[in-house]
One Martini backbone bead per residue (centre of mass of N, CA, C, O) as a GRO file, in nm:
protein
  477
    1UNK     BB    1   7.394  10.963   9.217
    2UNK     BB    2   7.452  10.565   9.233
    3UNK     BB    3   7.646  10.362   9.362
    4UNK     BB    4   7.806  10.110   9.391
    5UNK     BB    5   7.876   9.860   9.653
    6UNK     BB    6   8.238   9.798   9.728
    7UNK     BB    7   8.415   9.767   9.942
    8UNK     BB    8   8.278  10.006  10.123
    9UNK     BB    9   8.234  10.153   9.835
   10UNK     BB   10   8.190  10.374   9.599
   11UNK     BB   11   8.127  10.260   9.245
   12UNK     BB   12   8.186  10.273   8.921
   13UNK     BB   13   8.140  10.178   8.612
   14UNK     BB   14   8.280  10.070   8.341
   15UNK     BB   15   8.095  10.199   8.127
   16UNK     BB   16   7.927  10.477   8.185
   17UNK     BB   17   7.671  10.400   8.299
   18UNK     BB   18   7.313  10.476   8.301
   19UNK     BB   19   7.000  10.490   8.507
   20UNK     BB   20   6.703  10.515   8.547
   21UNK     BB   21   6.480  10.620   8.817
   22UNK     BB   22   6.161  10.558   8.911
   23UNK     BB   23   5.827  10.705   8.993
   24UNK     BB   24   5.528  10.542   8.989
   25UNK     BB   25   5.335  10.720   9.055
   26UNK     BB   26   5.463  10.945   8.782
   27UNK     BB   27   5.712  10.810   8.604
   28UNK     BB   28   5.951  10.967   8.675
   29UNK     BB   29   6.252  11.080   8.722
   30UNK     BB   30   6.514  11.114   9.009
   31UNK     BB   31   6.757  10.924   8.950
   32UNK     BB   32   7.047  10.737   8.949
   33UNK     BB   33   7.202  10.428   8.791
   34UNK     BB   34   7.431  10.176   8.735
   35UNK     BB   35   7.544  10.014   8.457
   36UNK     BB   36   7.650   9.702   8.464
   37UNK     BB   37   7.921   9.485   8.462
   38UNK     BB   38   8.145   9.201   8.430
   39UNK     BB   39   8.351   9.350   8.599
   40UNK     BB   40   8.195   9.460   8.838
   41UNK     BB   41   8.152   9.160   8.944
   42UNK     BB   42   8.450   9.081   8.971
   43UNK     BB   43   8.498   9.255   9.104
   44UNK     BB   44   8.312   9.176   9.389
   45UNK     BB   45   8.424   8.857   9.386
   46UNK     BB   46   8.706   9.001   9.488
   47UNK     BB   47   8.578   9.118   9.748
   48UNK     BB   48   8.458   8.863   9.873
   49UNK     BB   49   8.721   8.698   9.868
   50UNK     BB   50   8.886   8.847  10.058
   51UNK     BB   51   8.691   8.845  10.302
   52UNK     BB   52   8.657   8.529  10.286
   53UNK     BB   53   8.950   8.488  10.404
   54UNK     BB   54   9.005   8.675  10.615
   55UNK     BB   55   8.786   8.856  10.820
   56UNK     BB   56   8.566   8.688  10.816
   57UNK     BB   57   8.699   8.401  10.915
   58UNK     BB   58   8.781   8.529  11.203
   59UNK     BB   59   8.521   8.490  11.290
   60UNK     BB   60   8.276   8.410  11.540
   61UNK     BB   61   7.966   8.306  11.556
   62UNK     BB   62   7.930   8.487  11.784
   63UNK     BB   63   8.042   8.768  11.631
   64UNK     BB   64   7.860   8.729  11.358
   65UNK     BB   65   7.606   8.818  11.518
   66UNK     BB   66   7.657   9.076  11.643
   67UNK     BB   67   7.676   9.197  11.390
   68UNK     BB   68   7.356   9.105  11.272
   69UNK     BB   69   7.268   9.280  11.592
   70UNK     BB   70   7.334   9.584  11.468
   71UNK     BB   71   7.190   9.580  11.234
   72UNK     BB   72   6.936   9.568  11.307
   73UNK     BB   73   6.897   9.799  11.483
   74UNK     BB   74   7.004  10.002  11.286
   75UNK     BB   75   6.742   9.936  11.101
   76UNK     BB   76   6.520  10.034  11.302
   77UNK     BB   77   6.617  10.278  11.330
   78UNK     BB   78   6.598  10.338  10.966
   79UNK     BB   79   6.338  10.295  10.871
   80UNK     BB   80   6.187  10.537  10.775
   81UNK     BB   81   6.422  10.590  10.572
   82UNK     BB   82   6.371  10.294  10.401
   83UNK     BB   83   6.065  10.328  10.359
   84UNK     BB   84   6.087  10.612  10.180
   85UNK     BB   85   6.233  10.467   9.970
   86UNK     BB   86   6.042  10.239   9.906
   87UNK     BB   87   5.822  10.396   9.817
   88UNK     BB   88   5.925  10.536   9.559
   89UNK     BB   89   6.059  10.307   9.417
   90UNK     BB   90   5.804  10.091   9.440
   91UNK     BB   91   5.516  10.220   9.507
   92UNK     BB   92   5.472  10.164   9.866
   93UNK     BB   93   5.265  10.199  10.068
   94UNK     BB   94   5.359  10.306  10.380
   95UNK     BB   95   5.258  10.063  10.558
   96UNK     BB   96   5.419   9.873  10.371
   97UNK     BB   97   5.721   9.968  10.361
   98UNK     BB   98   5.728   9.946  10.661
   99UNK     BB   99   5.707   9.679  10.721
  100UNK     BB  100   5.952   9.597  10.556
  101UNK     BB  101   6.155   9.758  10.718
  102UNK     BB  102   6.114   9.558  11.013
  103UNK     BB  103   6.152   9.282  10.833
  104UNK     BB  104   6.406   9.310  10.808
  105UNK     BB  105   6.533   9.342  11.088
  106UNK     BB  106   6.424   9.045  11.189
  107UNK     BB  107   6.594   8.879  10.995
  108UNK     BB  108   6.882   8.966  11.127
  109UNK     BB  109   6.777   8.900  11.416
  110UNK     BB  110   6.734   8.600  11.396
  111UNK     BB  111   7.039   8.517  11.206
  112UNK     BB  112   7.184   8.592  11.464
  113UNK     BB  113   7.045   8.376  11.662
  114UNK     BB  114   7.179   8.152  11.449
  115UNK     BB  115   7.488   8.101  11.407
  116UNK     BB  116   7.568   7.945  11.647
  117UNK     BB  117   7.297   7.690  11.599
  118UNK     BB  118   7.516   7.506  11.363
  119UNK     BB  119   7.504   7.163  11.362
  120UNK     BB  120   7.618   6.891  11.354
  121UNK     BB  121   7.728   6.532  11.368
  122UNK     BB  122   7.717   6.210  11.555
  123UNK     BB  123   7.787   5.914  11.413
  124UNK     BB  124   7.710   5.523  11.395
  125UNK     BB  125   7.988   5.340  11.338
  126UNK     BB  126   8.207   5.154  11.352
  127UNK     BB  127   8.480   5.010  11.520
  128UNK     BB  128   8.705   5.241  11.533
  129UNK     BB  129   8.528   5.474  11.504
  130UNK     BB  130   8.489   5.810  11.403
  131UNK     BB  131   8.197   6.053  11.348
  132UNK     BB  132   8.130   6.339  11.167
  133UNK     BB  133   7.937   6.678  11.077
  134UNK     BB  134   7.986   6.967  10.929
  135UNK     BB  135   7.916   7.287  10.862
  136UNK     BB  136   8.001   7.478  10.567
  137UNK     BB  137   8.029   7.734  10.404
  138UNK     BB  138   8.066   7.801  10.030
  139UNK     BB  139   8.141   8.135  10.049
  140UNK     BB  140   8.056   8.306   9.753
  141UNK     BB  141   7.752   8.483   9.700
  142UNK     BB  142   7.458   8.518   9.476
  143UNK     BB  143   7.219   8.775   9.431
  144UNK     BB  144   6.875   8.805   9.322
  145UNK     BB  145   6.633   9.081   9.317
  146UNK     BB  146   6.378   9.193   9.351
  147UNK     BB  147   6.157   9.437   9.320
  148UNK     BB  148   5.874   9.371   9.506
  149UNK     BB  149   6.085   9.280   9.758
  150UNK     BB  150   6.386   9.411   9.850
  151UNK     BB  151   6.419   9.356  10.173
  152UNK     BB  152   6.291   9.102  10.230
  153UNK     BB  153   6.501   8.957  10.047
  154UNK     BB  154   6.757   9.050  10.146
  155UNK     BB  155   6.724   8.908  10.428
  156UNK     BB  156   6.657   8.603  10.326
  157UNK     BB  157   6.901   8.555  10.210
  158UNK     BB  158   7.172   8.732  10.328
  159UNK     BB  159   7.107   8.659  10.585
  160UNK     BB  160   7.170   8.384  10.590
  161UNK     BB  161   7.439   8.386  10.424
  162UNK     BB  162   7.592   8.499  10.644
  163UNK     BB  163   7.496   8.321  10.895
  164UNK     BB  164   7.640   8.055  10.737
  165UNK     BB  165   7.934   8.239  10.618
  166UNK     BB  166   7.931   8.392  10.452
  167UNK     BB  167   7.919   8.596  10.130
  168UNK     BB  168   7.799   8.904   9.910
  169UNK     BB  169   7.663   8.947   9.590
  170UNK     BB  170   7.423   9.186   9.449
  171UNK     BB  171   7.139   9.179   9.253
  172UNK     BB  172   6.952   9.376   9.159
  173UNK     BB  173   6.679   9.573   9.074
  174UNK     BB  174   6.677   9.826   8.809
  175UNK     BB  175   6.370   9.912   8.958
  176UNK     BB  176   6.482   9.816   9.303
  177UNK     BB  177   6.759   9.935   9.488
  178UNK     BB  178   6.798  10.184   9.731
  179UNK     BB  179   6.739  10.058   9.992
  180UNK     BB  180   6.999   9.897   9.974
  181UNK     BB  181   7.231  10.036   9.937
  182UNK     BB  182   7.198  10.149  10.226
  183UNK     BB  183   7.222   9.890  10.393
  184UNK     BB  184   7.540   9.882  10.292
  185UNK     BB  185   7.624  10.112  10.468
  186UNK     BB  186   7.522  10.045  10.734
  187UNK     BB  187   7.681   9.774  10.750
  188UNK     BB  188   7.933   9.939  10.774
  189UNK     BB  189   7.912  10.117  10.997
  190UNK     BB  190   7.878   9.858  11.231
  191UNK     BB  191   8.166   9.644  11.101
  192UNK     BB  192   8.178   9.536  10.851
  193UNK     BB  193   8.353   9.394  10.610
  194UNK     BB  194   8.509   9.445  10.361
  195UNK     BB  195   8.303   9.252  10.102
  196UNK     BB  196   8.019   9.083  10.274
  197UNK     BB  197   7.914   9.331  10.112
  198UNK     BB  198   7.745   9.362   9.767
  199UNK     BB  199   7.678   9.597   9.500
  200UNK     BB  200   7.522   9.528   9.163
  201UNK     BB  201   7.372   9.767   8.923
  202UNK     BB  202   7.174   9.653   8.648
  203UNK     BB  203   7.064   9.447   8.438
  204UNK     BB  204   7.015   9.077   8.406
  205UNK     BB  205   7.155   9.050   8.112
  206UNK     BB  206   7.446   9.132   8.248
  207UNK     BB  207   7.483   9.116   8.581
  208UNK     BB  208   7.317   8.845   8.643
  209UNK     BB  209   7.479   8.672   8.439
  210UNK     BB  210   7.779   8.732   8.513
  211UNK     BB  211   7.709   8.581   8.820
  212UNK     BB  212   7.596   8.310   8.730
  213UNK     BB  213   7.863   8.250   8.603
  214UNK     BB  214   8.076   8.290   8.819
  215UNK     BB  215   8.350   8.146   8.920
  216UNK     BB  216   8.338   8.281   9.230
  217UNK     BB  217   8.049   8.139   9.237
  218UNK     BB  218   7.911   7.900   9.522
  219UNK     BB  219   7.615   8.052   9.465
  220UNK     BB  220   7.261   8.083   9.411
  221UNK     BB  221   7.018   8.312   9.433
  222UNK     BB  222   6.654   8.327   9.292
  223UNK     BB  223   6.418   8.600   9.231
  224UNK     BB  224   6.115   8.530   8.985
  225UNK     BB  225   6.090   8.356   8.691
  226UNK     BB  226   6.086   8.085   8.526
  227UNK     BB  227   6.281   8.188   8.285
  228UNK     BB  228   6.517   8.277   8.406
  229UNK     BB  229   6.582   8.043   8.593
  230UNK     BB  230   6.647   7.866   8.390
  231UNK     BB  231   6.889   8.080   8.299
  232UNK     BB  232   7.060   8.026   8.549
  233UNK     BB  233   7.102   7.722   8.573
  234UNK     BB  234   7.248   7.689   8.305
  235UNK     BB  235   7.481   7.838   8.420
  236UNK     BB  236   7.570   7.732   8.679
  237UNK     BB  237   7.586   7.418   8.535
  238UNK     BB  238   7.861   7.474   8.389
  239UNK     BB  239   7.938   7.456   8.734
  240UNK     BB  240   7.829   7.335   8.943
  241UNK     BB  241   7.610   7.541   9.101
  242UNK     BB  242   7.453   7.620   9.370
  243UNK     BB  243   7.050   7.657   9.370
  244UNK     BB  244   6.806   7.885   9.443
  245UNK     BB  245   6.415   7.897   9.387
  246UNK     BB  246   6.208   8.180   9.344
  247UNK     BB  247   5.911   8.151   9.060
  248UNK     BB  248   5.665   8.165   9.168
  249UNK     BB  249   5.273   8.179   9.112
  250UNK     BB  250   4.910   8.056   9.159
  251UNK     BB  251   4.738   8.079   9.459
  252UNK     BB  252   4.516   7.909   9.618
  253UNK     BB  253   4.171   7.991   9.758
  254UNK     BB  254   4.013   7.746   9.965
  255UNK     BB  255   3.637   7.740  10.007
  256UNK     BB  256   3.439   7.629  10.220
  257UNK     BB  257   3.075   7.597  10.311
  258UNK     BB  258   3.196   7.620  10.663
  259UNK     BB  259   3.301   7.873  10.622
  260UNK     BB  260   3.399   8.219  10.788
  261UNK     BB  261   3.333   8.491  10.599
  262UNK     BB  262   3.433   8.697  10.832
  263UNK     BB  263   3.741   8.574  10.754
  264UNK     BB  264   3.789   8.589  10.459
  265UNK     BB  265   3.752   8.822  10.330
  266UNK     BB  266   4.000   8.990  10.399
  267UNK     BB  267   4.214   8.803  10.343
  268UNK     BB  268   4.158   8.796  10.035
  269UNK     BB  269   4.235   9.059   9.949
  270UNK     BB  270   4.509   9.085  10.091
  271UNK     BB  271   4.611   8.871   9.892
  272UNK     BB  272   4.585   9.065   9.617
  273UNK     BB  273   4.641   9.397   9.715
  274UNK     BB  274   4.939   9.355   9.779
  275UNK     BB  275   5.154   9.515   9.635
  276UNK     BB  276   4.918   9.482   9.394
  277UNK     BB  277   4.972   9.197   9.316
  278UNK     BB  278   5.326   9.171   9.349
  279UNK     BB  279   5.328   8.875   9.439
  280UNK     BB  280   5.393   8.540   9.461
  281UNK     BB  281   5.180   8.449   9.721
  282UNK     BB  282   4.979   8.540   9.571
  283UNK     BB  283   4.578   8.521   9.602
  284UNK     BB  284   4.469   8.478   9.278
  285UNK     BB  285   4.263   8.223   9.352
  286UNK     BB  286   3.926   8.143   9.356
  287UNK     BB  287   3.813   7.876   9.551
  288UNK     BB  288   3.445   7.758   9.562
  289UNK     BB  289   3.188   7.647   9.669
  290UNK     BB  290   2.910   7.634   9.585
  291UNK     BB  291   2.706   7.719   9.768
  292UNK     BB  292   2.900   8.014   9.819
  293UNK     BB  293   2.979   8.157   9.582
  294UNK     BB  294   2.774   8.395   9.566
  295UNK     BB  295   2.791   8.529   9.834
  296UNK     BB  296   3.087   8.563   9.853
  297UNK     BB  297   3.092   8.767   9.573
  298UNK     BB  298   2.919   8.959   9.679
  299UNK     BB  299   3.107   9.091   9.871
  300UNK     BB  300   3.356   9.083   9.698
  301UNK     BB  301   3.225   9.336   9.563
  302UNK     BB  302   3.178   9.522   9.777
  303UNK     BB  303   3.511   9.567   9.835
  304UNK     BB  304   3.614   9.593   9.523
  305UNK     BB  305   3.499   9.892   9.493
  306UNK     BB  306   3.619  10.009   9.776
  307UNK     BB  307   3.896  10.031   9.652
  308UNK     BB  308   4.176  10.220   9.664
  309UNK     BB  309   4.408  10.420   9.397
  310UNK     BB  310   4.724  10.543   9.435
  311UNK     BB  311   4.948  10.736   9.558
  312UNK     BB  312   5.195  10.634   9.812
  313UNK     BB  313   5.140  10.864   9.992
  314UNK     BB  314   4.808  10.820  10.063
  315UNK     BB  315   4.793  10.531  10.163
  316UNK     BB  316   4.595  10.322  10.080
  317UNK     BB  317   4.541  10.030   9.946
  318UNK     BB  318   4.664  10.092   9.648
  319UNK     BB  319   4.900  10.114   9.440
  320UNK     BB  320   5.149  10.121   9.179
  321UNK     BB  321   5.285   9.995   8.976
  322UNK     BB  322   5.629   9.991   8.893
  323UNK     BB  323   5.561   9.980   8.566
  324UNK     BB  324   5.436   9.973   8.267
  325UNK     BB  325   5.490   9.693   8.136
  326UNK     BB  326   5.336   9.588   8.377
  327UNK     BB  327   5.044   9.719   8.311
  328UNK     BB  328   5.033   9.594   8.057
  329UNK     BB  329   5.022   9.326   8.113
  330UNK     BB  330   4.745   9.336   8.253
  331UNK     BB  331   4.611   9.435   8.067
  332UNK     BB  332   4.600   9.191   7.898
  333UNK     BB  333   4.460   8.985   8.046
  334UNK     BB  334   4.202   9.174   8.070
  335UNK     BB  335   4.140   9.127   7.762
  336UNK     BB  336   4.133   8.840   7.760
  337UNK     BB  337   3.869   8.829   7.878
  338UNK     BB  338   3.689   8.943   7.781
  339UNK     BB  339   3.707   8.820   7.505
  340UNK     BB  340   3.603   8.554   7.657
  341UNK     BB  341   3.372   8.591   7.874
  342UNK     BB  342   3.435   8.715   8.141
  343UNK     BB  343   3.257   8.816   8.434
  344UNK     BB  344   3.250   9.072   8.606
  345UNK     BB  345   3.197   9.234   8.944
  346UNK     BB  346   3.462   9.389   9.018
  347UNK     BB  347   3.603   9.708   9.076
  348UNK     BB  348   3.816   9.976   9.144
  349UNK     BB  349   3.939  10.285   9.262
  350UNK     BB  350   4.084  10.578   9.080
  351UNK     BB  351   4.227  10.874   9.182
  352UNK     BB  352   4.205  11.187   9.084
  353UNK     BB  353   4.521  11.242   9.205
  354UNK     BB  354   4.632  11.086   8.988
  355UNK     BB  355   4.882  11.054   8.765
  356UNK     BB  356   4.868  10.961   8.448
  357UNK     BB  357   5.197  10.887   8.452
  358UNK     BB  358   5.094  10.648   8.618
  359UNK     BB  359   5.095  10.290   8.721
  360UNK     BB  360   4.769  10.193   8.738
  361UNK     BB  361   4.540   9.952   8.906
  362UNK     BB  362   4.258   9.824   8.952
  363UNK     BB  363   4.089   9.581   9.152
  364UNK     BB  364   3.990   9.282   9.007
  365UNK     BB  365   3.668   9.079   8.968
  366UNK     BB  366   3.661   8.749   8.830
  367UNK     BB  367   3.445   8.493   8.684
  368UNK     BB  368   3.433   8.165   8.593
  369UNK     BB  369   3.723   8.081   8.545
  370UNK     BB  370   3.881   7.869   8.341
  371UNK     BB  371   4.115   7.633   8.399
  372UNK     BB  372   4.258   7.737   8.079
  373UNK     BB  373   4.276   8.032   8.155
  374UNK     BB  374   4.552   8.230   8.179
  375UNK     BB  375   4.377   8.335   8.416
  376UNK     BB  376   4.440   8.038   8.601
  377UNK     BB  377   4.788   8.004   8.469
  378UNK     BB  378   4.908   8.227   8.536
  379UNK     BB  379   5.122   8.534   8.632
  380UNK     BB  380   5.049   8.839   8.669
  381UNK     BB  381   5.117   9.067   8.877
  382UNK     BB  382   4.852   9.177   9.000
  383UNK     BB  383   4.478   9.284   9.111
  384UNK     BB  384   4.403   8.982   9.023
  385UNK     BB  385   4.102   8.785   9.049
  386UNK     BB  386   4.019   8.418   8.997
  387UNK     BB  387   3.707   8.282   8.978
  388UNK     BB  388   3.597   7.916   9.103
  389UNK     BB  389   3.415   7.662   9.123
  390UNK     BB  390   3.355   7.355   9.372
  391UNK     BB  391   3.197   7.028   9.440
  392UNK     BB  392   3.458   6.895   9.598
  393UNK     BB  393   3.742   6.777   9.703
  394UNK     BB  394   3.810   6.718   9.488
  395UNK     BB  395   3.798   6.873   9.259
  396UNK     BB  396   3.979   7.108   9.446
  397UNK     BB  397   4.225   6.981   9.398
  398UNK     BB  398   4.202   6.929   9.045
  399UNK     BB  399   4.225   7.294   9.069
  400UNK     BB  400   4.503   7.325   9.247
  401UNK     BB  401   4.671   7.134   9.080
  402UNK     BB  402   4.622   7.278   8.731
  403UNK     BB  403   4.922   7.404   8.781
  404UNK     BB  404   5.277   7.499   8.753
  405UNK     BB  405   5.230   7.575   9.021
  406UNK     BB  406   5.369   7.550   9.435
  407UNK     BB  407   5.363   7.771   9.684
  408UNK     BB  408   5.078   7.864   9.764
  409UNK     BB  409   4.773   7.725  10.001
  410UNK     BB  410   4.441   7.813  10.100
  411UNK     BB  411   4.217   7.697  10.381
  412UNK     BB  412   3.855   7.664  10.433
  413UNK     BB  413   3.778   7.497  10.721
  414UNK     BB  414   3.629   7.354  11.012
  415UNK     BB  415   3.711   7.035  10.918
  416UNK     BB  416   3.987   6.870  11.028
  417UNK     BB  417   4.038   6.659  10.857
  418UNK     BB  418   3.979   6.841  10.582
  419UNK     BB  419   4.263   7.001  10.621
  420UNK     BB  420   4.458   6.699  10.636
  421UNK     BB  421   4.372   6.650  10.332
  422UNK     BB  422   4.434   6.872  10.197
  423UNK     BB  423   4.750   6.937  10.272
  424UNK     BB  424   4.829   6.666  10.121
  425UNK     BB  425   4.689   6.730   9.847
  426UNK     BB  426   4.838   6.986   9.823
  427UNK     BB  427   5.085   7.124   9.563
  428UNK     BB  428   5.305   7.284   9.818
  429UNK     BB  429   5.480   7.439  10.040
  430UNK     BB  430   5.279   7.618  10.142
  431UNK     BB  431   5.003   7.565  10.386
  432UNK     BB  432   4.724   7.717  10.484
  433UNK     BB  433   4.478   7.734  10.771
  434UNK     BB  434   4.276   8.009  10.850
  435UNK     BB  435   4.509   8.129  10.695
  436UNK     BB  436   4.742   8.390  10.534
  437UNK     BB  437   5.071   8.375  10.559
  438UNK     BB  438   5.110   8.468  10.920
  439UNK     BB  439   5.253   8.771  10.873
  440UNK     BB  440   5.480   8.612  10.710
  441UNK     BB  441   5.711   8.447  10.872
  442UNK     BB  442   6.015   8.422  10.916
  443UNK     BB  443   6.065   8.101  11.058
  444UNK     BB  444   5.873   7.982  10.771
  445UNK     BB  445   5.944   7.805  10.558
  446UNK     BB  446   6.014   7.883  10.183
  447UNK     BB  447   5.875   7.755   9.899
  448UNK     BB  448   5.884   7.527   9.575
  449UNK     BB  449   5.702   7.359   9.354
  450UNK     BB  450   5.766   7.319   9.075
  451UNK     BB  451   5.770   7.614   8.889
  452UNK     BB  452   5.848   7.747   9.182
  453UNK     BB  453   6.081   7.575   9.286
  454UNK     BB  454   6.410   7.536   9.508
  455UNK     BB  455   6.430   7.545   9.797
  456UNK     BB  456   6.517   7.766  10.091
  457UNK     BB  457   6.343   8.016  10.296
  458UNK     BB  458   6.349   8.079  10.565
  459UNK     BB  459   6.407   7.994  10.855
  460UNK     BB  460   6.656   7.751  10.938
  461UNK     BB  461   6.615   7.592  10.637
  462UNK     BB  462   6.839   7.818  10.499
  463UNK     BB  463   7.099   7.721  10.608
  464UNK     BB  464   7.131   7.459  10.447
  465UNK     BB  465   7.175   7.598  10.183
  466UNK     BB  466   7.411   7.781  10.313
  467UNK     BB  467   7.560   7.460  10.331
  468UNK     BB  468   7.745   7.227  10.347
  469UNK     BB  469   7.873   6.867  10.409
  470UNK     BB  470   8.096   6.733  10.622
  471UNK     BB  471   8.293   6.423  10.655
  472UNK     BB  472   8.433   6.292  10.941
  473UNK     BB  473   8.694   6.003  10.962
  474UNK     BB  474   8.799   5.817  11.229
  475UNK     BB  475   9.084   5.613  11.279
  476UNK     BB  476   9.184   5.458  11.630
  477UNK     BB  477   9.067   5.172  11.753
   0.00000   0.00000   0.00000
């Protein structure tokens, strides 16, 4: 059994109630987690507000830092460990665990080099007075973590919130909590001080809402659906709270004429099938120039046939789905595409080891797809690719800004000026040219515009966001 973690020690749940954690390969329960109550969130915003008035300011900026470069050391010390575990809980193939495991310790990385060069400014202002402003952290944050990416999104949320004074409350997914949990022990064990990390475990709709209700709650940062992102932002709202939103997308893959098919193809694979294609980011949509369109789906063909799909441990390309729910909600897409004679080009094969009882999905390429059909404007979470052809850059541009999401999306075209005319004309937050992604890039601010959320993740200016501005003016004569 699995307890909360507050002011560096496991606590019990008031409610005295648990949830089972289920290993997505085969189905199973394997241990259970708290399920925590609103009283669980405020002992740990008490317990965060104590770290933050008294140890935790006490730390100066390279102090902070240096405690979060024994963190990243000591996280990649337990990479293995903490892949293991990101794997069993989340269904997340060897390589893609190991990964997460790897970035995790990178953004602590990162924000530890980062403490101490976040600078105000010296205004220049009427004669006889001094003006300047600090940055200075809101105080105690609180963080609700998706289940698909949980080492990477605790990396660069808390992570930057740490480094910018700031302490921390998280509630992660209760589908995906496990390798969080160690994370916020090794914490404490390089010198965390009690209160710093704080971890408190149940479902959405009572400790999520309990945190962002929760007067003692100074920001608030969320990653996950646009429905609840609404209903983060009205409880905050009641408090005037400062929120941060990563609400996913729906990200074009726009290829023209003149791309470089042996480069586009992996990557665009690779950007629908990782993670299952549970990922926000996920290049969902592939927009392809007329002449192309054939030729490229004939190869997109014959890569998704050879896609194979199993159990986490098998290590293949592509793993089970988090949980039922979600497979079922991937089958009902397809079922609607079907209804509508949306054309299938190929699909992936589950291996005959997968065991019936896990929630696994062959990775599925439909041409054709309609731009008003939900196949092309929600966002699924499963590993479909929804492909459609376009005439020109105009046409590209009025089919990739064609729904409420803004996160993320990929240009492919060797012609220099074609790539800063799309790059300006495409509304997302990142836009890649001749390539998707970057490798991940903790360096490189992340959010989206519209429906995908606002406010910045990763790279220095998620620190501006985990900070407020003082203005101090002197007059002097």
């Amino acid at each position: 059994m699995q307890h909360h973690f507050i002011a560096n020690a496991p606590a019990r749940s008031s409610s005295e109630r648990t949830l089972p954690v289920i290993d997505p390969s085969d189905g199973q329960t394997y241990d259970t987690i708290q399920r925590g109550t609103a009283d669980d969130i405020d002992q740990a915003v008490r317990a965060a507000r104590q770290c933050y008035e008294g140890a935790w300011s006490k730390l100066s900026a390279a102090e902070r830092g240096r405690l979060m470069m024994r963190l990243s050391l000591k996280l990649g010390e337990h990479a293995e460990e903490l892949a293991a575990i990101e794997q069993r809980d989340c269904g997340k193939p060897t390589k893609q665990a190991r990964a997460d495991a790897v970035a995790l310790a990178r953004y602590f990385e990162f924000y530890a080099g980062a403490c101490d060069k976040l600078h105000g400014e010296t205004l220049p202002y009427q004669q006889g007075y001094t003006v300047f402003t600090w940055r200075e952290p809101h105080g105690v944050t609180g963080h609700v973590i998706p289940w698909n990416y949980p080492m990477q999104i605790f990396g660069r949320s808390v992570g930057g919130a740490l480094a910018a004074g700031n302490v921390c409350v998280v509630k992660p997914s209760e589908d995906a909590c496990m390798s969080l949990l160690r994370v916020a022990q090794l914490a404490a064990e390089v010198g965390f001080p009690a209160g710093a990390i704080n971890i408190v475990t149940g479902y959405g709709h009572e400790v999520g809402d309990a945190l962002a209700r929760h007067p003692g709650i100074d920001h608030i940062s969320f990653t996950g659906s646009p429905t609840v992102g609404t209903l983060i932002q009205q409880a905050a709202a009641e408090r005037h709270c400062p929120v941060t939103l990563e609400l996913g997308g729906k990200s074009p893959q726009i290829v023209f004429a003149d791309a470089d098919l042996d480069e586009v193809l992996p990557v665009v694979v690779n950007a629908i099938v990782q993670n299952a294609g549970q990922t926000c980011s996920a290049g969902s949509r592939l927009l392809v120039q007329e002449g192309l369109y054939e030729p490229l789906l004939e190869r997109l063909g014959a890569a998704f046939s050879n896609l194979r799909v199993g159990p986490a441990a098998m290590d293949l390309d592509v793993g089970p789905l988090i949980r039922q729910t979600q497979q079922q909600r991937v089958w009902d897409f397809l079922s609607d595409a079907q209804h509508a004679g949306i054309p299938m080009v190929a699909q992936g094969q589950v291996v005959e080891e997968a065991p019936e009882s896990g929630f696994y999905q062959a990775p599925t390429l439909l041409r054709d797809v309609p731009v008003t059909h939900r196949l092309a404007q929600e966002e699924v979470f499963g590993p479909v690719l929804a492909a459609m052809s376009f005439r020109d850059e105009d046409h590209a541009v009025e089919l990739a800004n064609a729904t409420q999401f803004g996160l993320v999306a990929g240009i492919w075209t060797r012609d220099g000026a074609r790539q800063l005319r799309m790059a300006r004309r495409v509304r997302s937050g990142q836009v890649f040219i001749n390539n998707y992604g970057a490798g991940g890039g903790v360096e490189l601010p992340f959010g989206g515009v519209k429906s995908s959320g606002y406010g910045r993740e990763k790279g220095f200016e998620a620190l501006l966001g985990f900070t407020t501005l003082k203005t101090v003016a002197i007059k002097h004569g």
